[in-house]
Residue frames as qw, qx, qy, qz and C-alpha x, y, z in Angstrom:
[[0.673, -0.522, -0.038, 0.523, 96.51, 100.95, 27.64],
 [0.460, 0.669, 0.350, 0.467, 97.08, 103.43, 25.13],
 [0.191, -0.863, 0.086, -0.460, 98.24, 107.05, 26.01],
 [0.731, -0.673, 0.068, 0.092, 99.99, 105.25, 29.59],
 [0.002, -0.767, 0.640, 0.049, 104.19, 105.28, 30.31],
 [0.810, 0.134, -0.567, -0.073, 105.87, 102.18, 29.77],
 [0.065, 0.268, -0.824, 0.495, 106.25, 101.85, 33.10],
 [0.518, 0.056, 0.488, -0.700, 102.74, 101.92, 34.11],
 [0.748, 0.325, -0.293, -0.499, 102.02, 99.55, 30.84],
 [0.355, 0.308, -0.826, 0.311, 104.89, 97.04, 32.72],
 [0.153, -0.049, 0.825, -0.542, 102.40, 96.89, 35.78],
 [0.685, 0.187, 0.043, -0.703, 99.42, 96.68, 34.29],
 [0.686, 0.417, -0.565, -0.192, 100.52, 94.05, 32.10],
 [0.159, 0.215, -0.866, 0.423, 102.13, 92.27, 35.24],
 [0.514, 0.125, 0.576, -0.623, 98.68, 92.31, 37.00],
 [0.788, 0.225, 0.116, -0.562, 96.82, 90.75, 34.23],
 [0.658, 0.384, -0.603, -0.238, 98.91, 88.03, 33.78],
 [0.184, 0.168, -0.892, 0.377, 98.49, 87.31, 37.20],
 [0.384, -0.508, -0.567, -0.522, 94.90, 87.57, 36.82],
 [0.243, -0.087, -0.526, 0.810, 94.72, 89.92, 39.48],
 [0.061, -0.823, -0.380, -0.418, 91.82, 91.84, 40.53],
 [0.303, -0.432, -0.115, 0.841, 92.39, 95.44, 40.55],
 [0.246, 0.911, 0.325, 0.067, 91.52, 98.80, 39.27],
 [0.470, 0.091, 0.158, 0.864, 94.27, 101.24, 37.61],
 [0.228, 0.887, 0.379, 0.132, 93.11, 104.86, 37.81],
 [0.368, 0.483, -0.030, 0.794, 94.78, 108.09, 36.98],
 [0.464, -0.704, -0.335, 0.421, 95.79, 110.75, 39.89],
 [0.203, 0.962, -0.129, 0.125, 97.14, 114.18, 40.02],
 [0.651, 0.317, -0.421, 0.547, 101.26, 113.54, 40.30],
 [0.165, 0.654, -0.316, 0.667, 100.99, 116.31, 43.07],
 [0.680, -0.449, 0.118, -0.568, 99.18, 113.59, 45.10],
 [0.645, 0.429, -0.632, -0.028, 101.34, 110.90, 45.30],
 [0.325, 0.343, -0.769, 0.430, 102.53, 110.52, 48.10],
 [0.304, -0.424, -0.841, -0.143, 100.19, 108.10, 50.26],
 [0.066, -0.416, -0.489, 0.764, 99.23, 110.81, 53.14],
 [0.350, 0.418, -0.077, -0.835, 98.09, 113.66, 50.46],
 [0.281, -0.062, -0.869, -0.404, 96.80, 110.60, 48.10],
 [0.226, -0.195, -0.942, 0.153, 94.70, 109.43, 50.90],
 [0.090, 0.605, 0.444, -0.655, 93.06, 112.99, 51.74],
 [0.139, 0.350, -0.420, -0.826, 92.83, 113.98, 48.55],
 [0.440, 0.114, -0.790, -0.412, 90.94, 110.72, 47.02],
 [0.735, -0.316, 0.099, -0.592, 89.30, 109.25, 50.37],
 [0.855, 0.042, -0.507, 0.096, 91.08, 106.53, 51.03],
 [0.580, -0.778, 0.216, -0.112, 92.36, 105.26, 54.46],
 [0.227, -0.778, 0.551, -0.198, 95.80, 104.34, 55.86],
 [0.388, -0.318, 0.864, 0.044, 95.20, 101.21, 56.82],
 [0.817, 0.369, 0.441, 0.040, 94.28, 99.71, 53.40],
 [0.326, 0.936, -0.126, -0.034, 97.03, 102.13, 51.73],
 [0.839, -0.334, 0.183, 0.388, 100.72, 100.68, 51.37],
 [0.088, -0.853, 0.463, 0.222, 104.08, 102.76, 50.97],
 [0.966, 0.229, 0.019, 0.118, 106.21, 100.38, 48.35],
 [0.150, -0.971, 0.179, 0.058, 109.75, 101.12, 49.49],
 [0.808, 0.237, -0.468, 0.268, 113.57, 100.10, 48.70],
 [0.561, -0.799, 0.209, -0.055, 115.90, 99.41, 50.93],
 [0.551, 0.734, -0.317, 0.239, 119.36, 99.57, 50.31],
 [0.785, -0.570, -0.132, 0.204, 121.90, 97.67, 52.53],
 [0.165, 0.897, -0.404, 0.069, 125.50, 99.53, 53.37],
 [0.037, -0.577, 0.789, -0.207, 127.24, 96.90, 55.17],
 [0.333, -0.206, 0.553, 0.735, 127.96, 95.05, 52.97],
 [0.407, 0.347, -0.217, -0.817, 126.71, 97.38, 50.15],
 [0.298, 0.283, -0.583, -0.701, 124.55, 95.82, 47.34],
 [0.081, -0.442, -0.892, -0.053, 121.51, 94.02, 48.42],
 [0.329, 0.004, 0.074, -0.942, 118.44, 95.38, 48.30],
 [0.078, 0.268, 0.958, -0.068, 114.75, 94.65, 48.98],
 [0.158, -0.317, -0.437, -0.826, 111.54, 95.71, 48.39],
 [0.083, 0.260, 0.704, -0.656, 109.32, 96.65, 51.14],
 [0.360, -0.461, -0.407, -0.702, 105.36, 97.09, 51.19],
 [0.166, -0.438, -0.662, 0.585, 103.82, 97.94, 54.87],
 [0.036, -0.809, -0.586, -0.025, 100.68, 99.34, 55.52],
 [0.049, 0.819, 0.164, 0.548, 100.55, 103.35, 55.62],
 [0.525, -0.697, 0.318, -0.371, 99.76, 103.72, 59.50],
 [0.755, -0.651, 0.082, 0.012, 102.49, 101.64, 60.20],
 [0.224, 0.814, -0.526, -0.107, 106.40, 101.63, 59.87],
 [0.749, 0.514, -0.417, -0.030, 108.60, 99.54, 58.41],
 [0.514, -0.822, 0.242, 0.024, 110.90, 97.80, 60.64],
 [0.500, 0.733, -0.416, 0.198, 114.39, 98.17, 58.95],
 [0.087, 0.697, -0.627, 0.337, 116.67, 98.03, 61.59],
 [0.622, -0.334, 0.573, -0.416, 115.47, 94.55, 62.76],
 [0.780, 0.263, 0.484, -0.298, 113.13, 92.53, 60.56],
 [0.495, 0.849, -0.113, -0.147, 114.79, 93.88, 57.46],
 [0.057, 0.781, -0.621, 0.026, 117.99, 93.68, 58.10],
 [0.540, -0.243, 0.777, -0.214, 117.44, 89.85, 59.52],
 [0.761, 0.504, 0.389, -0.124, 115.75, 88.73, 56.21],
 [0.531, 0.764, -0.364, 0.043, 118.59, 90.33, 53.93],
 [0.923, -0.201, -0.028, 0.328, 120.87, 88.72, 56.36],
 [0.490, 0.492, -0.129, 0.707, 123.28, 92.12, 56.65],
 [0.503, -0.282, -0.534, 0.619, 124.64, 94.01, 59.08],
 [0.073, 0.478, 0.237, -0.842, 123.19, 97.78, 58.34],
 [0.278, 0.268, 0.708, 0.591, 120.97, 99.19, 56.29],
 [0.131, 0.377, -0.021, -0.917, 119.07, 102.57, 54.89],
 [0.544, 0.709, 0.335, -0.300, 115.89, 103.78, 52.78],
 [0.628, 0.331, 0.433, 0.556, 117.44, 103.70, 49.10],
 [0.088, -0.290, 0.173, 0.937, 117.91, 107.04, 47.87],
 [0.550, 0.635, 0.202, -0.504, 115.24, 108.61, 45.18],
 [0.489, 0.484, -0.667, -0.285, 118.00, 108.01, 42.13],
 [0.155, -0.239, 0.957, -0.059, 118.98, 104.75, 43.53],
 [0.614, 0.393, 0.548, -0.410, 114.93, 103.79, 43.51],
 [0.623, 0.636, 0.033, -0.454, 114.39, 105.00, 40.17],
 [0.280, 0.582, -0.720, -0.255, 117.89, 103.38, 38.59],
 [0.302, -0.159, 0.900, -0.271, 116.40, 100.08, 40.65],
 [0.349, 0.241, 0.902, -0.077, 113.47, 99.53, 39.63],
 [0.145, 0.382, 0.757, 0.509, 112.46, 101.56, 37.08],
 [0.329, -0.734, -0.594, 0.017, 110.05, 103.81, 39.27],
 [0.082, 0.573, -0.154, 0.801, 109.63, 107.23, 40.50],
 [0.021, 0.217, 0.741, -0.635, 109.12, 107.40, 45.14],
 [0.408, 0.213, 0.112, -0.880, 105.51, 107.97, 44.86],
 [0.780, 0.202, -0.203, -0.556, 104.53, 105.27, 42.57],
 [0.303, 0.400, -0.858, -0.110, 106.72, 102.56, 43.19],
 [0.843, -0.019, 0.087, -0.530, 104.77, 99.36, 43.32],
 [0.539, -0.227, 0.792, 0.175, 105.69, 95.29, 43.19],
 [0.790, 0.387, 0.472, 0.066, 103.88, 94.71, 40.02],
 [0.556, 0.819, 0.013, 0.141, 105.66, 95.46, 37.04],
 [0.294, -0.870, 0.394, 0.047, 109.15, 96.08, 38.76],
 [0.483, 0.746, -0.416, 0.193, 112.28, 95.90, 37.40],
 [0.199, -0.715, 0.569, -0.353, 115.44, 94.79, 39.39],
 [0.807, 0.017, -0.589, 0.024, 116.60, 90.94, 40.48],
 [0.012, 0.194, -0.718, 0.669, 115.89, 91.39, 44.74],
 [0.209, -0.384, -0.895, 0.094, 113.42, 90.11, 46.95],
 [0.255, -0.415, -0.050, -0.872, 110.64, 91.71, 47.67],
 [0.108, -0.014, -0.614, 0.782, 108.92, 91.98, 51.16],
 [0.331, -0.465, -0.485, -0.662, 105.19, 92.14, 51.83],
 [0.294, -0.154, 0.587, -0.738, 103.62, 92.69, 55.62],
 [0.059, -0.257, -0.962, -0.073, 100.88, 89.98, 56.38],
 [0.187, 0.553, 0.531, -0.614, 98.58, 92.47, 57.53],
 [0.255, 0.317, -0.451, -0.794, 98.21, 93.45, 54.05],
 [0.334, -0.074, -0.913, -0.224, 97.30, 89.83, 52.63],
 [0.031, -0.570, -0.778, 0.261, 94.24, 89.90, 55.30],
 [0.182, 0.333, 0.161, -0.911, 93.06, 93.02, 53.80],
 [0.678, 0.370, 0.626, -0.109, 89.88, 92.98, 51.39],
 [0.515, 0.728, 0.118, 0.438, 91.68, 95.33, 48.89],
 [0.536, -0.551, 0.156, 0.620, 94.87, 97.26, 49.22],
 [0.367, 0.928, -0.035, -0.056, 95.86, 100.75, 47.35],
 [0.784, -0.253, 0.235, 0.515, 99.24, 100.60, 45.71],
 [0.290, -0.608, 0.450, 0.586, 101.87, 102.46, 43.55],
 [0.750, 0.505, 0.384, -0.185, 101.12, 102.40, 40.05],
 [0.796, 0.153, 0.315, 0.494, 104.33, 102.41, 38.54],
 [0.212, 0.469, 0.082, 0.854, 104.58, 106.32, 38.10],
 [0.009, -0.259, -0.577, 0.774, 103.03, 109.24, 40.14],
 [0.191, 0.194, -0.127, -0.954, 100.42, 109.49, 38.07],
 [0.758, -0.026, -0.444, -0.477, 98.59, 106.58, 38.53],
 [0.383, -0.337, 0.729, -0.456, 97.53, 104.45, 41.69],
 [0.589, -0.053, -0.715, -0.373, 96.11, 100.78, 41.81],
 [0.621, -0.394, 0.478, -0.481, 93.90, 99.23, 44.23],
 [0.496, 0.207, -0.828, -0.158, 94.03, 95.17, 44.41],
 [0.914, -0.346, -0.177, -0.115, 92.82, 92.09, 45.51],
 [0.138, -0.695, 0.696, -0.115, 96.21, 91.68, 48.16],
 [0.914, -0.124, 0.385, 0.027, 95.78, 87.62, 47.66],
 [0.638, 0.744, -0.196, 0.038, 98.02, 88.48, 44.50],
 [0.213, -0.840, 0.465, -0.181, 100.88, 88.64, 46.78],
 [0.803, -0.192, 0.558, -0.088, 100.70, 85.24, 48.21],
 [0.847, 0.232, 0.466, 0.108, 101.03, 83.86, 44.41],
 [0.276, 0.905, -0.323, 0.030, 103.60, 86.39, 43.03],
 [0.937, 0.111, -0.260, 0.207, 106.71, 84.32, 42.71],
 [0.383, 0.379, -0.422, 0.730, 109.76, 86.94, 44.16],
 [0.388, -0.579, 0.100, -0.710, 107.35, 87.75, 47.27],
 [0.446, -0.168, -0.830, 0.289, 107.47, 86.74, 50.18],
 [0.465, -0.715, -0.321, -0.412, 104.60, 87.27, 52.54],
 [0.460, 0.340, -0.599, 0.561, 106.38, 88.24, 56.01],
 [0.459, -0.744, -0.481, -0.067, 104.90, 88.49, 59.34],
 [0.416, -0.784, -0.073, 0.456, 105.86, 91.29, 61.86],
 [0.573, 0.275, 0.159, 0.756, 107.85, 93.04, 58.70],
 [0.025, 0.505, -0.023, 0.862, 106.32, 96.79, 60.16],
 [0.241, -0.418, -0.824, 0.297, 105.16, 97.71, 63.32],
 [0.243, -0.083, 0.065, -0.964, 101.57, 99.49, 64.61]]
């Protein structure tokens, strides 16, 4: 692990102590974000997940961690909002991400993550046969086995949590 950030040594380290199978590899930073990741590198959509916060306003100061499939969206203003048990709520800001969990938008990922909130996982994920994530920076993606999820203590596997 030599040469990585100590963020990306925080998820690594988090997968292998959950004796995960996965592969860590190195990207260009300018590909981060899962659309140009996915044409750039050949990966599809639906095995590609967006790791996202969400930041409630009323009443401020909960927050969750979302993970939904690429091709499909998140549904905040319903599912979200009914699982945090608040009355509104917004995408987190870029500072707000990074002061949360440690992460830059582009890489943020559940393993290795900072912060004391729940985190959020779409079921359609967990039936995939491998899922690309966030590798704790933009400069480094991870595919996995998605049963990890299921046996990750703060997760909670969620049905209907994006829709498409």
């Amino acid at each position: 692990m030599e040469g990585r950030d100590p963020v990306e040594r925080a998820v690594i380290g988090d997968l292998e102590r959950l004796e995960a199978r996965f592969e860590a590899f190195p990207i260009d930073p300018d590909y981060a974000d899962t659309a140009a990741f996915c044409d750039k590198y050949g990966f599809s959509g639906d095995e590609s997940a967006n790791a996202i916060l969400i930041a409630s306003k009323k009443p401020e100061g909960a927050y969750a961690l979302c993970l939904a499939l690429a091709t499909t969206r998140l549904d905040v203003n319903h599912r979200v909002r009914e699982l945090l048990g608040v009355r509104k709520l917004s995408f987190a800001s870029a500072e707000q991400t990074r002061d949360l969990t440690g992460m830059e938008i582009g890489g943020v990922t559940p393993f290795g993550l900072e912060g004391d909130f729940p985190v959020y996982v779409d079921a359609r994920i967990v039936a995939l046969d491998r899922c690309v994530v966030g590798g704790g920076s933009r400069s480094m993606k991870v595919t996995v086995d998605p049963e990890v999820f299921a046996r990750m203590e703060r997760v909670e596997v969620v049905p209907g949590l994006a829709d498409g």
